[in-house]
C-alpha positions as CSV (number, residue, x, y, z in Angstrom):
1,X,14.8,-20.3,-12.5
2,X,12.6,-20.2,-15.3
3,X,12.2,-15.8,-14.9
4,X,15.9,-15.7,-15.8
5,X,15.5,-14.5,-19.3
6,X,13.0,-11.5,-18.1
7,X,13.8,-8.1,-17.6
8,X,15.1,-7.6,-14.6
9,X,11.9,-5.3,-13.6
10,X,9.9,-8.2,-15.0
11,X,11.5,-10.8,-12.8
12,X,11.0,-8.4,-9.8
13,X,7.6,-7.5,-10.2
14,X,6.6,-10.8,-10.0
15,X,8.5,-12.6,-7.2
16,X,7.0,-9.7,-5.1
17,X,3.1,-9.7,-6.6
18,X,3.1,-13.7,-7.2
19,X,6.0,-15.4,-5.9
20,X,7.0,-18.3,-7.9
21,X,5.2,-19.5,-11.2
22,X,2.9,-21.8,-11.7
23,X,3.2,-25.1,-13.4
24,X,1.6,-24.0,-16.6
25,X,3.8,-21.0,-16.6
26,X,6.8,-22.6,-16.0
27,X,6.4,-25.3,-18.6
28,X,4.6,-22.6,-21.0
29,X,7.6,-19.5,-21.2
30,X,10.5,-21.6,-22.7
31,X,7.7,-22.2,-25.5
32,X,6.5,-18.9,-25.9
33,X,9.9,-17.0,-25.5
34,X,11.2,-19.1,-28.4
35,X,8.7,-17.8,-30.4
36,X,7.1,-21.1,-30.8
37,X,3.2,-21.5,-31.4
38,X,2.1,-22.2,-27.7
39,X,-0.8,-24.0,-26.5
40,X,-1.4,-24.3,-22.5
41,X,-4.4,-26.1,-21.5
42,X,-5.2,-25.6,-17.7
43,X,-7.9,-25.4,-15.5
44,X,-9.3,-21.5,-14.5
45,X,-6.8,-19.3,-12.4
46,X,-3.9,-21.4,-13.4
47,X,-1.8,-18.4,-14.7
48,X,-2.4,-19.3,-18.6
49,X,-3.2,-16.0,-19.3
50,X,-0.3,-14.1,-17.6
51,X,2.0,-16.6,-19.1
52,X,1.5,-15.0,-22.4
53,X,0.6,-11.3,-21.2
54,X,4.2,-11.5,-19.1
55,X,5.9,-12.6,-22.0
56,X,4.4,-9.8,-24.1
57,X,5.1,-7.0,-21.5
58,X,8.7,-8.6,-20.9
59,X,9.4,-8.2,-24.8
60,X,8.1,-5.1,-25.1
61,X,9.9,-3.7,-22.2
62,X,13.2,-4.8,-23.8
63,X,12.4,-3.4,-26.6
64,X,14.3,0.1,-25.6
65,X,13.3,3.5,-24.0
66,X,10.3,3.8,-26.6
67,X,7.8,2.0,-28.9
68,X,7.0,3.0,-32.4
69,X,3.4,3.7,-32.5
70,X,2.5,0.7,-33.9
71,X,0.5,-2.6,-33.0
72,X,3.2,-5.4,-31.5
73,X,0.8,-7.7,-30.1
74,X,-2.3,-9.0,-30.4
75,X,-4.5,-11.0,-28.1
76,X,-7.3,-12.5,-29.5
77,X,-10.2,-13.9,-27.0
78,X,-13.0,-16.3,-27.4
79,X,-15.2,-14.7,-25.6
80,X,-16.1,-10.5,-25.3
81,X,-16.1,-10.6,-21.9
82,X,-12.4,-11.9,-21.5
83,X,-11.0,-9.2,-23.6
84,X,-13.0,-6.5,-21.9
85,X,-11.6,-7.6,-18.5
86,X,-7.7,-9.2,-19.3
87,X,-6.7,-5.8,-20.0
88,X,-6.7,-4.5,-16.8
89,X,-3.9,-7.1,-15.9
90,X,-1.5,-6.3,-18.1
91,X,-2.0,-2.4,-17.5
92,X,-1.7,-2.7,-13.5
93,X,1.3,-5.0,-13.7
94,X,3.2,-2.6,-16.7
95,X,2.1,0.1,-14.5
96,X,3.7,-1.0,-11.6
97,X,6.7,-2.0,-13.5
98,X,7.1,1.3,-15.4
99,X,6.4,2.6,-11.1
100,X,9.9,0.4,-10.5
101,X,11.8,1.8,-13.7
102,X,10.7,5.0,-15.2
103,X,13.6,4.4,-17.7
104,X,11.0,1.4,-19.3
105,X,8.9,2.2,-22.4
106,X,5.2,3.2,-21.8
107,X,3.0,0.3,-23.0
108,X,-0.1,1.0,-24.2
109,X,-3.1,-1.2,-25.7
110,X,-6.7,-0.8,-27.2
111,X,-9.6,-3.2,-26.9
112,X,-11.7,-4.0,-29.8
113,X,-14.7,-5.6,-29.9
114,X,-17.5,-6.1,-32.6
115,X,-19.5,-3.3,-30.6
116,X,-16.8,-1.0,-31.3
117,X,-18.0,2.4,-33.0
118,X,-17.2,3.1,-36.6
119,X,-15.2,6.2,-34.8
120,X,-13.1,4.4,-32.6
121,X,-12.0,1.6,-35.2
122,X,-10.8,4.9,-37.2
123,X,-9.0,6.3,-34.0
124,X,-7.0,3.0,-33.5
125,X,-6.2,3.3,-37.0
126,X,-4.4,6.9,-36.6
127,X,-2.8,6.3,-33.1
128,X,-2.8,2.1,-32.6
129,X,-2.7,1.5,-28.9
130,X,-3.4,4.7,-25.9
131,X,-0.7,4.7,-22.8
132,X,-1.3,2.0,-20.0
């Protein structure tokens, strides 16, 4: 099974919210979790996007009890609207995985856009990411 090498939390949240993965998943996570640059190219609603989210959120859950306030990942989108709606995803599912094991670190993640205020650029810059 190609959720072996998840976090145990990781693994369950997903057989129970999604089942199994999708093609572009399942050919996508050996990639990523090697660390490899990792292209998927896949028609909308595919699971591209979780593939790399889940991947993030797993290695940040192993991480340990706590993160260092400090930027780990970064998603970059094409387009503004992407990045003001992806991050809902990650948030629910760490949510609902934190929900599962209160022992997991709390994730947290800032969206920044070119609309961004001069204030809130400076705010990310004292305290990187807020608490999903």
């Amino acid at each position: 099974m190609v959720l072996a090498s998840f976090h145990p939390t990781v693994q369950a949240w997903f057989a129970e919210r999604l089942g199994e993965p999708t093609q572009p998943q399942r050919e996508g996570w050996p990639s990523i979790r090697a660390g490899r640059n990792t292209l998927i190219a896949a028609p909308t609603g595919s699971g591209k996007t979780l593939a790399a989210f889940l991947s993030a959120i797993d290695g940040l859950l192993s991480s340990g009890p706590e993160l260092e306030d400090e930027t780990r990942v970064l998603y970059v989108s094409p387009l503004k609207a992407l990045a003001s709606g992806h991050p809902e995803e990650p948030r629910a599912a760490a949510r609902r995985m934190r929900e599962r094991d209160p022992s997991l670190p709390a994730i947290r993640v800032v969206v920044r856009t070119g609309d961004t205020s001069a204030k809130a650029r400076a705010s990310m810059l004292r305290k990187p990411r807020t608490s999903w």
